[in-house]
MDTraj code that builds the backbone (N, CA, C; nanometers):
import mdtraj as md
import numpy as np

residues = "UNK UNK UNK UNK UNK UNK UNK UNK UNK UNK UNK UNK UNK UNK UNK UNK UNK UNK UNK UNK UNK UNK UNK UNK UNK UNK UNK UNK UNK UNK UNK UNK UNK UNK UNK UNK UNK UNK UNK UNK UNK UNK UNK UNK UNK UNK UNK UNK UNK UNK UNK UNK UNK UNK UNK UNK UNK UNK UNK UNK UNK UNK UNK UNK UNK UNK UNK UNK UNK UNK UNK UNK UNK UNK UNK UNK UNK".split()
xyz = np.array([
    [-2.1932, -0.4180, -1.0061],
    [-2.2533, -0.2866, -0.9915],
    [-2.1797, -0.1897, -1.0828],
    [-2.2639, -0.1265, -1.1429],
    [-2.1927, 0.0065, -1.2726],
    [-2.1424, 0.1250, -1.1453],
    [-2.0545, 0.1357, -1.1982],
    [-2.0118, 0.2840, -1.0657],
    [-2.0775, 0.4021, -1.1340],
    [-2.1044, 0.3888, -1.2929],
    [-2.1691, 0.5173, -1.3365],
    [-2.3354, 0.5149, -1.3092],
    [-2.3868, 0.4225, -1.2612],
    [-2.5065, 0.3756, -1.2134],
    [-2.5068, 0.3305, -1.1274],
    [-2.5123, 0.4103, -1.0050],
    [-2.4823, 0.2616, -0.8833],
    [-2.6559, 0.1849, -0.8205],
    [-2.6227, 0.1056, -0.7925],
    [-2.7745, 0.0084, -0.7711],
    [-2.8592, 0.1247, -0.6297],
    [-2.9372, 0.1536, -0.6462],
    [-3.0159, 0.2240, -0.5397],
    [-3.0544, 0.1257, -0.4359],
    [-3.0313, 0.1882, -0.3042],
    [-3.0174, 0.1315, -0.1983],
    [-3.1297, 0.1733, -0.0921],
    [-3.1192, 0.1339, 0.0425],
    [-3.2616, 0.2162, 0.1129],
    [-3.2143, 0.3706, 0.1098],
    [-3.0817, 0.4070, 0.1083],
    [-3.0592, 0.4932, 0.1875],
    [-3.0499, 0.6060, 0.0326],
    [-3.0708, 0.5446, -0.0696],
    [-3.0904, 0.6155, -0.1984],
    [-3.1664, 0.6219, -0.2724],
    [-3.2385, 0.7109, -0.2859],
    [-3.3341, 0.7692, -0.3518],
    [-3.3113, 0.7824, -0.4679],
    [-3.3644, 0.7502, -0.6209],
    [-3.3310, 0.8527, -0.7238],
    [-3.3650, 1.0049, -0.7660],
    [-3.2850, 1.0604, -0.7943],
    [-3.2478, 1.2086, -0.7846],
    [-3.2290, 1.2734, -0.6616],
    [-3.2188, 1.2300, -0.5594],
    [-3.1544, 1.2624, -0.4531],
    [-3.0491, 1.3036, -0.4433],
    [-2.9952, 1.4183, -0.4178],
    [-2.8752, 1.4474, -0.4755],
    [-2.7691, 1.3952, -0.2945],
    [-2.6453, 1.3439, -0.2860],
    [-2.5835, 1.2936, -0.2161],
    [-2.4263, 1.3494, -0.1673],
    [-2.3932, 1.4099, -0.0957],
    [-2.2245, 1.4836, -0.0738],
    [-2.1663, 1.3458, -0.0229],
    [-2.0196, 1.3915, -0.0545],
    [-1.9493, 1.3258, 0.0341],
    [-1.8867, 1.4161, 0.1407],
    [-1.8713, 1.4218, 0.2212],
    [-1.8074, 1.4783, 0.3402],
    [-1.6323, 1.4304, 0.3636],
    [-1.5508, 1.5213, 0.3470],
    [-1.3936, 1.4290, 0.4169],
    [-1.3942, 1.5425, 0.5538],
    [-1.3027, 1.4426, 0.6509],
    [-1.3114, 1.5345, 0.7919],
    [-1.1565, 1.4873, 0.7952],
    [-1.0401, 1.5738, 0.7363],
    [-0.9448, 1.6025, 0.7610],
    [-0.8824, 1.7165, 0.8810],
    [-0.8292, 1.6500, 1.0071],
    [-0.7363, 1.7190, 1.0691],
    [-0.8645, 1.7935, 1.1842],
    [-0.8050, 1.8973, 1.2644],
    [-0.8252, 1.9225, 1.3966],
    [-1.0332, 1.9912, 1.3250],
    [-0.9822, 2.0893, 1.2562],
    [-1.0951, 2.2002, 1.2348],
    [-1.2332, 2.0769, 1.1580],
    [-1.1195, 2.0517, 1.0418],
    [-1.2022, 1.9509, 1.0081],
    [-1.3197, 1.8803, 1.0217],
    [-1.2995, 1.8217, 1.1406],
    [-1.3892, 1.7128, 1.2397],
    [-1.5111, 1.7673, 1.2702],
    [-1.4573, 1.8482, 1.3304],
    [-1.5903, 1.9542, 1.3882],
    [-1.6705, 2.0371, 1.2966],
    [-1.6129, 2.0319, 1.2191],
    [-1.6614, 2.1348, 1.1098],
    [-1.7735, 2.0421, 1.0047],
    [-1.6981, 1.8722, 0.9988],
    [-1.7528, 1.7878, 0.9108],
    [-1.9220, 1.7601, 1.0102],
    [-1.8689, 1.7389, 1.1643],
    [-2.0131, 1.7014, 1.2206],
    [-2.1178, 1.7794, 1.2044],
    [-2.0959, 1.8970, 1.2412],
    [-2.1936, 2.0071, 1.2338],
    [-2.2529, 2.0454, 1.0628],
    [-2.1844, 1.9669, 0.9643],
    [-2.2348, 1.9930, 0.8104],
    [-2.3087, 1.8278, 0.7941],
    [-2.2677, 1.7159, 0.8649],
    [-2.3173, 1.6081, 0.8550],
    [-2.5037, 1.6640, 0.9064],
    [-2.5002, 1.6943, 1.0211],
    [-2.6181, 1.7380, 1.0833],
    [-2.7323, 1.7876, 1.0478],
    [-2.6585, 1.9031, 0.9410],
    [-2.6840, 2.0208, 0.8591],
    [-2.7783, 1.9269, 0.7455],
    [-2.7197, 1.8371, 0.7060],
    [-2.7774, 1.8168, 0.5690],
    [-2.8545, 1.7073, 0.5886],
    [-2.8273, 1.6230, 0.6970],
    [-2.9425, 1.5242, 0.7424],
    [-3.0730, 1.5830, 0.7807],
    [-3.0781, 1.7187, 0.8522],
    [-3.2143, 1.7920, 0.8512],
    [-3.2361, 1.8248, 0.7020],
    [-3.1820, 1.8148, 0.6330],
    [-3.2109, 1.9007, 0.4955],
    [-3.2712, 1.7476, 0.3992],
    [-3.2481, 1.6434, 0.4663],
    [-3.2519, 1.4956, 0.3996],
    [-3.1396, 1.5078, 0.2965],
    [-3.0292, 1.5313, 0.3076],
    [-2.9426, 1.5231, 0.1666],
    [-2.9033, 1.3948, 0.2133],
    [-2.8375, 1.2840, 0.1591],
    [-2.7987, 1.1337, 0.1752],
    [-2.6520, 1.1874, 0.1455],
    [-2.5572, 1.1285, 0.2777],
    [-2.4304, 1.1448, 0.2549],
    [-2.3400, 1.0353, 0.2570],
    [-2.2116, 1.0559, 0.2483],
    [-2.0676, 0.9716, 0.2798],
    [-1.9708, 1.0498, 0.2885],
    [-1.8851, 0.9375, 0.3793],
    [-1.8082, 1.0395, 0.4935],
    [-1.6666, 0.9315, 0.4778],
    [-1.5753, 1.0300, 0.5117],
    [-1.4396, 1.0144, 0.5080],
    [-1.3705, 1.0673, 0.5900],
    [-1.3045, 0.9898, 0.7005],
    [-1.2727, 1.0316, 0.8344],
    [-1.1158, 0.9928, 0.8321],
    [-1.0097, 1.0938, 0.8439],
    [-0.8714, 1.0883, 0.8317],
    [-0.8282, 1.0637, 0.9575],
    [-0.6674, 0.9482, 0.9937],
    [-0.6792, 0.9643, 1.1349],
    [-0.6661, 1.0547, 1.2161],
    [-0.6690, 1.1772, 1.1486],
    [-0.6187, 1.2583, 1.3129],
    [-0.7335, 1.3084, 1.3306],
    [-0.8701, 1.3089, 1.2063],
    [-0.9753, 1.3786, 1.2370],
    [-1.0577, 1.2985, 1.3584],
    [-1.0385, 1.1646, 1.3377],
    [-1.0760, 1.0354, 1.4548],
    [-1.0084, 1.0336, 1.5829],
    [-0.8915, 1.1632, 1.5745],
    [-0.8614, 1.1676, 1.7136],
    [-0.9109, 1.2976, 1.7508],
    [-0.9336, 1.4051, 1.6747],
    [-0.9843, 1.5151, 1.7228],
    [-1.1075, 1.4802, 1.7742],
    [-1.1821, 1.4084, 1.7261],
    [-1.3567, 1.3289, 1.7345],
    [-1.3233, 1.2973, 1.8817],
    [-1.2393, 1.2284, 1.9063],
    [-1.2439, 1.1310, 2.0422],
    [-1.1844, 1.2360, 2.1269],
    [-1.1109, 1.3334, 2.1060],
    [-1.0558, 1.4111, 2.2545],
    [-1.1333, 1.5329, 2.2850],
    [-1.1992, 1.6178, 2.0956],
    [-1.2315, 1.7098, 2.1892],
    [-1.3973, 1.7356, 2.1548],
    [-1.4574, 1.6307, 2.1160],
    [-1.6508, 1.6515, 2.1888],
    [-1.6451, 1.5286, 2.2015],
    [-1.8015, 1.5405, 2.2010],
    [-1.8796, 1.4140, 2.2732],
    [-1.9092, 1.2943, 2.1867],
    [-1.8899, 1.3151, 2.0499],
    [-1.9152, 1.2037, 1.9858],
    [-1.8241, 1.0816, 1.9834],
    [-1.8539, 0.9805, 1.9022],
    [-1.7814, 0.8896, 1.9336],
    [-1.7299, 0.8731, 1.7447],
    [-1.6576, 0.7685, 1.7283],
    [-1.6392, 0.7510, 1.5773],
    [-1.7669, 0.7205, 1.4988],
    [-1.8386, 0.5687, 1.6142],
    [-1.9329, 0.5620, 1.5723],
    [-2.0602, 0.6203, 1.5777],
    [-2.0748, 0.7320, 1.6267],
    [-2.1941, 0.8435, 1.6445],
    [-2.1763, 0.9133, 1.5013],
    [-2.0792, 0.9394, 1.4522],
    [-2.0660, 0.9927, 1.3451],
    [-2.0792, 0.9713, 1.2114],
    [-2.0299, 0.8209, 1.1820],
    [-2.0449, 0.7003, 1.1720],
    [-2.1827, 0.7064, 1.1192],
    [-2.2950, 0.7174, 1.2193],
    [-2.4469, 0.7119, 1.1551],
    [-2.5173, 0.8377, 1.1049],
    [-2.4332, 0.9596, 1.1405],
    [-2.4906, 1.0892, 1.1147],
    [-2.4804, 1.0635, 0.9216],
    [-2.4113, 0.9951, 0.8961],
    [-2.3583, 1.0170, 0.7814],
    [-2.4253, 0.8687, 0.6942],
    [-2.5192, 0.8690, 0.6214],
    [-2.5438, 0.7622, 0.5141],
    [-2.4699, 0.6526, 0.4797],
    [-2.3217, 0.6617, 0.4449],
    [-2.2321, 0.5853, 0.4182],
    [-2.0916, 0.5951, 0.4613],
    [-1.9661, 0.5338, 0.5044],
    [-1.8663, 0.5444, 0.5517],
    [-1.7867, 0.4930, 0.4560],
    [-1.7189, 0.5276, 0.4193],
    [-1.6038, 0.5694, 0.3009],
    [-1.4499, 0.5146, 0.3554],
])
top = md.Topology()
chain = top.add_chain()
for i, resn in enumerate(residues, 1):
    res = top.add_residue(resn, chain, resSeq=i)
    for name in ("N", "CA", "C"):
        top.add_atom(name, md.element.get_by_symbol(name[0]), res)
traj = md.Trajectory(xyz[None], top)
């Protein structure tokens, strides 16, 4: 696979434009779900990058799980 071309997938469209998301640390997390959300109504195709403490903020303080988040997001990084 060319990384300057990458092979289109279901979850990729061409010209679809695609973010990556990182969810570093407490604010982070919460901040990454609610923009994951954001852009899945908007259809933007994402990937996500989850640091460990953002995977502990995830698990202590809402309701999601790693893997709820996990699918909000196109690809996991």
């Amino acid at each position: 696979m060319n990384v300057d071309h990458p092979q289109p997938t279901s979850q990729h469209i061409p010209g679809r434009k695609r973010i990556v998301v990182a969810m570093t640390g407490a604010t982070g997390a919460l901040m990454g779900i609610k923009t994951l959300i954001a852009l899945r109504r908007l259809h933007v195709g994402t990937r996500l990058i989850i640091s460990k403490w953002a995977s502990q903020t995830i698990a202590y303080e809402t309701d999601y799980t790693q893997c709820n988040v996990r699918t909000l997001a196109g690809s996991f990084l």
